[in-house]
PLY file of the C-alpha trace (Angstrom):
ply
format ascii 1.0
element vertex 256
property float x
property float y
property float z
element edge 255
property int vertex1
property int vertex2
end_header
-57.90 -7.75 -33.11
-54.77 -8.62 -30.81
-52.93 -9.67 -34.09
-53.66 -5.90 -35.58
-52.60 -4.31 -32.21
-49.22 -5.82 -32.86
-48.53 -5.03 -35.96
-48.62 -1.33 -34.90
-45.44 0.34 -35.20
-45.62 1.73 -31.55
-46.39 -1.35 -30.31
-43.48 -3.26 -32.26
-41.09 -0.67 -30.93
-41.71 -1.05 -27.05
-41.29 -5.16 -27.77
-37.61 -4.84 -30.05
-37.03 -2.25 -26.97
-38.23 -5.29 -24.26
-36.14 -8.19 -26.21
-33.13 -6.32 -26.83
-33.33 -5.06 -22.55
-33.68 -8.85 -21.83
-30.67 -10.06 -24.24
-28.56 -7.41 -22.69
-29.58 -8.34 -19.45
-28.52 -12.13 -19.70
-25.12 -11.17 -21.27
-24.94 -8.26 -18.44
-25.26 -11.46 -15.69
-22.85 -13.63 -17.94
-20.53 -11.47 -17.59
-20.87 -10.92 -14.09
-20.63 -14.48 -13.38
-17.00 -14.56 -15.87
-15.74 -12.15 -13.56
-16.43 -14.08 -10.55
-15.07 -17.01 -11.87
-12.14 -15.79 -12.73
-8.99 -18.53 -13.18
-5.72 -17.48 -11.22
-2.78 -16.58 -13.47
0.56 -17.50 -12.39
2.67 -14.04 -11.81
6.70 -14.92 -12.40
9.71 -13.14 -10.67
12.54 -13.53 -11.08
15.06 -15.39 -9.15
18.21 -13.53 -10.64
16.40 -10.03 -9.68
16.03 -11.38 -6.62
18.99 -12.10 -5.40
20.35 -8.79 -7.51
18.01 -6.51 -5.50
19.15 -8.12 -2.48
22.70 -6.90 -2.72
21.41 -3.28 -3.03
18.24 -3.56 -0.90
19.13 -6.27 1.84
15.71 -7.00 2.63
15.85 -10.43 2.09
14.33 -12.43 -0.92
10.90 -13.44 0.72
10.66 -9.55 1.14
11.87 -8.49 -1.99
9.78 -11.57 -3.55
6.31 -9.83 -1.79
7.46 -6.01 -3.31
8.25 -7.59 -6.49
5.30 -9.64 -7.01
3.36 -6.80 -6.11
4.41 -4.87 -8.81
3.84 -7.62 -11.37
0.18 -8.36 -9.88
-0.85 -4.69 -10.35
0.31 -4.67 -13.62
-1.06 -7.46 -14.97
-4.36 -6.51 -13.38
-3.83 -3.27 -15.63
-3.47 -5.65 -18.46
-6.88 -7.24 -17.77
-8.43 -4.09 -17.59
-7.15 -3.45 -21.01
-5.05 -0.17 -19.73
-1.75 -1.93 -21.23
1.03 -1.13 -23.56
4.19 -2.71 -23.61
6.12 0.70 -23.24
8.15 1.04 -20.02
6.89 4.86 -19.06
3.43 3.06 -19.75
3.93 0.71 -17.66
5.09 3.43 -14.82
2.10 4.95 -15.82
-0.28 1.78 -15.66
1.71 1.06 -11.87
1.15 4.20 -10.65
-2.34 4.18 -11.98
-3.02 0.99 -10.21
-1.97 2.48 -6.81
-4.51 5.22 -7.11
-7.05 2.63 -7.73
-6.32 1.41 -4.42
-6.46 4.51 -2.42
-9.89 5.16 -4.50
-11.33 4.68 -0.92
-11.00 7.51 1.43
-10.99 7.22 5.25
-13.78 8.17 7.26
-12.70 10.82 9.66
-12.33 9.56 13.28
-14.89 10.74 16.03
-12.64 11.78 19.08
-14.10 8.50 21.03
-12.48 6.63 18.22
-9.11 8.53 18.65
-8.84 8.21 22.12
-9.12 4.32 21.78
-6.14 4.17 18.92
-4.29 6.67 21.81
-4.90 3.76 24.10
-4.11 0.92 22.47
-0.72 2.88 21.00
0.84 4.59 23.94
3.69 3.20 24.09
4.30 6.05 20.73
3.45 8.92 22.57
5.63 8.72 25.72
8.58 11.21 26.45
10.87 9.08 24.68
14.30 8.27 25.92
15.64 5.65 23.90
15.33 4.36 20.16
16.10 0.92 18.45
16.11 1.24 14.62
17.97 0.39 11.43
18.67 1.96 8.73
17.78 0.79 4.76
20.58 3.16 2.37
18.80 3.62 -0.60
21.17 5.46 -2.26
20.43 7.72 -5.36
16.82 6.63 -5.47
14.50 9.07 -7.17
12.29 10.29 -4.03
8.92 9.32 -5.25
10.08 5.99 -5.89
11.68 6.13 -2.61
8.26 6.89 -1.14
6.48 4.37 -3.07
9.23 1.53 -1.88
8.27 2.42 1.56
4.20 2.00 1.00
5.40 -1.59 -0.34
7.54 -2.32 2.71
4.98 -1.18 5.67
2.24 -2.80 3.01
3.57 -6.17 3.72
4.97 -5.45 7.14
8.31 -6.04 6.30
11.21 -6.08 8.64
14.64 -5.50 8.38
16.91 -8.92 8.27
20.35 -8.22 7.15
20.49 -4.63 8.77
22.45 -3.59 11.92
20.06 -1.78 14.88
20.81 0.76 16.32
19.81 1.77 20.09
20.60 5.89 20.66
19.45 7.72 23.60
17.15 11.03 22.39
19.84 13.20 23.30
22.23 11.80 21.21
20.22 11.03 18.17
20.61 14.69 16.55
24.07 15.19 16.75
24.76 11.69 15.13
22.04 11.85 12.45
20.87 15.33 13.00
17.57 17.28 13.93
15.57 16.45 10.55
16.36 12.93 10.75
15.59 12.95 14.82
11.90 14.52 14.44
10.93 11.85 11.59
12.26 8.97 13.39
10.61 9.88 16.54
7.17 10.35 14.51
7.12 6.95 12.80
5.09 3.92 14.53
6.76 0.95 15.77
7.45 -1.82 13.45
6.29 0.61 9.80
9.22 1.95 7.94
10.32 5.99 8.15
9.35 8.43 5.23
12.39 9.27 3.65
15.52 11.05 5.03
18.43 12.66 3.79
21.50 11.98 6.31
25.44 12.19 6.20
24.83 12.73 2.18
22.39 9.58 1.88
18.76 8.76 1.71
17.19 6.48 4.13
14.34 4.81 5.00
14.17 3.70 9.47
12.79 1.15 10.98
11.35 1.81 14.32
11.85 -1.43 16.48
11.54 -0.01 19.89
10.97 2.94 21.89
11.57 3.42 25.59
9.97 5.99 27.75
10.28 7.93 30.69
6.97 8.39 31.08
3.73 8.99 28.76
1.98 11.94 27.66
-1.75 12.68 27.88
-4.41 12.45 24.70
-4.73 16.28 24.64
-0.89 17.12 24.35
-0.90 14.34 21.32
-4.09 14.41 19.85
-2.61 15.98 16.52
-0.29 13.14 16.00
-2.37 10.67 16.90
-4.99 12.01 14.35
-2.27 11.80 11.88
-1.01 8.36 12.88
-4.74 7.07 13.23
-5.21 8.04 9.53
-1.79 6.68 7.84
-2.39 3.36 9.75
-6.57 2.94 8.67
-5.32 3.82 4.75
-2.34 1.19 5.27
-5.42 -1.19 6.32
-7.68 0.24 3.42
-4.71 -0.70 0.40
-3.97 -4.19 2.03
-7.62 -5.20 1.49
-7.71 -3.59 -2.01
-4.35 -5.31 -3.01
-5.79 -8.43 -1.56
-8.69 -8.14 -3.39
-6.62 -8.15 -6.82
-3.73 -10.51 -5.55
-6.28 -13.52 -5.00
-6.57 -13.70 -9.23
-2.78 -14.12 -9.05
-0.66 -16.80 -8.20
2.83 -16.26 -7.53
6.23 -18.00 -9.21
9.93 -17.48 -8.34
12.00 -19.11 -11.46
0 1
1 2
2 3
3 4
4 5
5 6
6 7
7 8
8 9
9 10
10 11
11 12
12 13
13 14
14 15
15 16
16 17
17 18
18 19
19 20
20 21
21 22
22 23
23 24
24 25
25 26
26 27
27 28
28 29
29 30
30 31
31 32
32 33
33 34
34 35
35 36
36 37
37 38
38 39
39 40
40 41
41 42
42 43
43 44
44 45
45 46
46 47
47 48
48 49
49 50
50 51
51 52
52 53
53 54
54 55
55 56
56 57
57 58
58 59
59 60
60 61
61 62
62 63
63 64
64 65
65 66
66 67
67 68
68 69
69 70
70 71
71 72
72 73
73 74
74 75
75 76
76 77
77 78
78 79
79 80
80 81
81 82
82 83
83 84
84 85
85 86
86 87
87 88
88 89
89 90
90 91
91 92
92 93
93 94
94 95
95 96
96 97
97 98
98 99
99 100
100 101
101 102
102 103
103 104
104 105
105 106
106 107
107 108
108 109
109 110
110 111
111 112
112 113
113 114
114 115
115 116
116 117
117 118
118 119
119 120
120 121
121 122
122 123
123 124
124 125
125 126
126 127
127 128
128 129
129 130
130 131
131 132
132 133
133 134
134 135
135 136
136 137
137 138
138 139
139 140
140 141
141 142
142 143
143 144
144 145
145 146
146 147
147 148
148 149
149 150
150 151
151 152
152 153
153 154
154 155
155 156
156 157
157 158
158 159
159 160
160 161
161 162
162 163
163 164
164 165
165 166
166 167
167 168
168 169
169 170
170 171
171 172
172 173
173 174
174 175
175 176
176 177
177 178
178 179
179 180
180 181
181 182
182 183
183 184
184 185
185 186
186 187
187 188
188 189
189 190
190 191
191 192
192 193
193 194
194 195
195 196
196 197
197 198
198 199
199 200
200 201
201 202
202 203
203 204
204 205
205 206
206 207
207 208
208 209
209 210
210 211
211 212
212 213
213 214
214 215
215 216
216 217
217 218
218 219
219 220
220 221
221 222
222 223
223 224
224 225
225 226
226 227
227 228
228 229
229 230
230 231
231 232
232 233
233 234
234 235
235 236
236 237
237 238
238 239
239 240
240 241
241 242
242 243
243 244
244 245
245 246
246 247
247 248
248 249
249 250
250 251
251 252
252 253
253 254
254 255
């Protein structure tokens, strides 16, 4: 009797269905398990670039070595993930592609109780500022995306300026040296991150804010709408170094 039961077709179609949903399953965990195991592949960059980049970005090479080898990691990430040609504008393509994969994760809006404790432990930015320390990175012709995306590598790593003058300029004087563009987006950025880009005396630069002195602070409510702003830029930042991390621990680095 069982032997006739399953020898009906039904019945021989729900058990292929059952064996086929268990082989799929094992190979589903074996892959899993590849994944996790993955072995580290050794990333190259170039020495030579190095100290080429150096002359025209002055960065130093452990810096440029960090924005570098971040380029290289995403892309051969890309590579793994089978997005790859070996066409140039592809590989812009796959780079850029790769960055969006690591803003893929959005930040949760702050509550106000949240805001008021980034106010607090920042308010040193949000004083009536009197004088600036900063330096300034010439990056010359630079399209100004990839102007933009140089500084997301540079306050990525936290990156400081080595082989750059500073600069200390009272408030006052700030605009008529650099003018008022160029005064507003310096006095915006966050100690120790990196400018967005600004066009001055026929250039394009990136500042460094090293230090700002006050005469005296400003309350949450007058600054809430920065502080929003800076509260958002700085808990991304946070989100892409995890992500990057994430990736960069299948890589390991070489300078040849």
């Amino acid at each position: 009797m069982l032997l006739k039961i399953f020898k009906e077709p039904l019945v021989q179609f729900f058990l292929s269905g059952f064996v086929l949903y268990f082989i799929y399953n094992i190979m589903s965990d074996t892959k899993t398990q590849v994944t996790q195991t993955r072995m580290k592949k050794v990333v190259l960059v170039s020495k030579n670039l190095l100290v080429e980049s150096n002359k025209t970005l002055p960065l130093g090479l452990s810096s440029l070595e960090k924005i570098l080898a971040y380029n290289q990691v995403l892309l051969e990430e890309a590579y793994f993930l089978e997005l790859y040609k070996q066409d140039k504008k592809i590989k812009d393509i796959l780079l850029h592609k790769m960055e969006l994969l690591l803003n893929e994760k959005r930040v949760k809006e702050p509550t106000e109780k949240e805001l008021f404790s980034f106010y607090n432990e920042h308010k040193n930015e949000y004083g009536n500022i009197k004088s600036i320390t900063f330096a300034l990175l010439d990056v010359g012709n630079l399209p100004r995306e990839e102007v933009k995306e140089l500084r997301l590598r540079l306050n990525l790593f936290e990156i400081k300026p080595q082989d750059i003058k500073m600069q200390t300029l009272d408030v006052a004087t700030l605009p008529k040296e650099y003018g008022k563009y160029f005064t507003h987006i310096t006095l915006r950025t966050m100690l120790g991150l990196w400018s967005q880009p600004t066009i001055t005396k026929n250039s394009t630069f990136l500042v460094y804010i090293k230090e700002k002195k006050n005469r005296g602070l400003r309350t949450f409510e007058d600054v809430e709408s920065q502080v929003y702003q800076d509260y958002m830029y700085m808990k991304k930042l946070e989100l892409q170094q995890e992500a990057y991390q994430q990736i960069a621990k299948h890589y390991k680095i070489e300078v040849r």
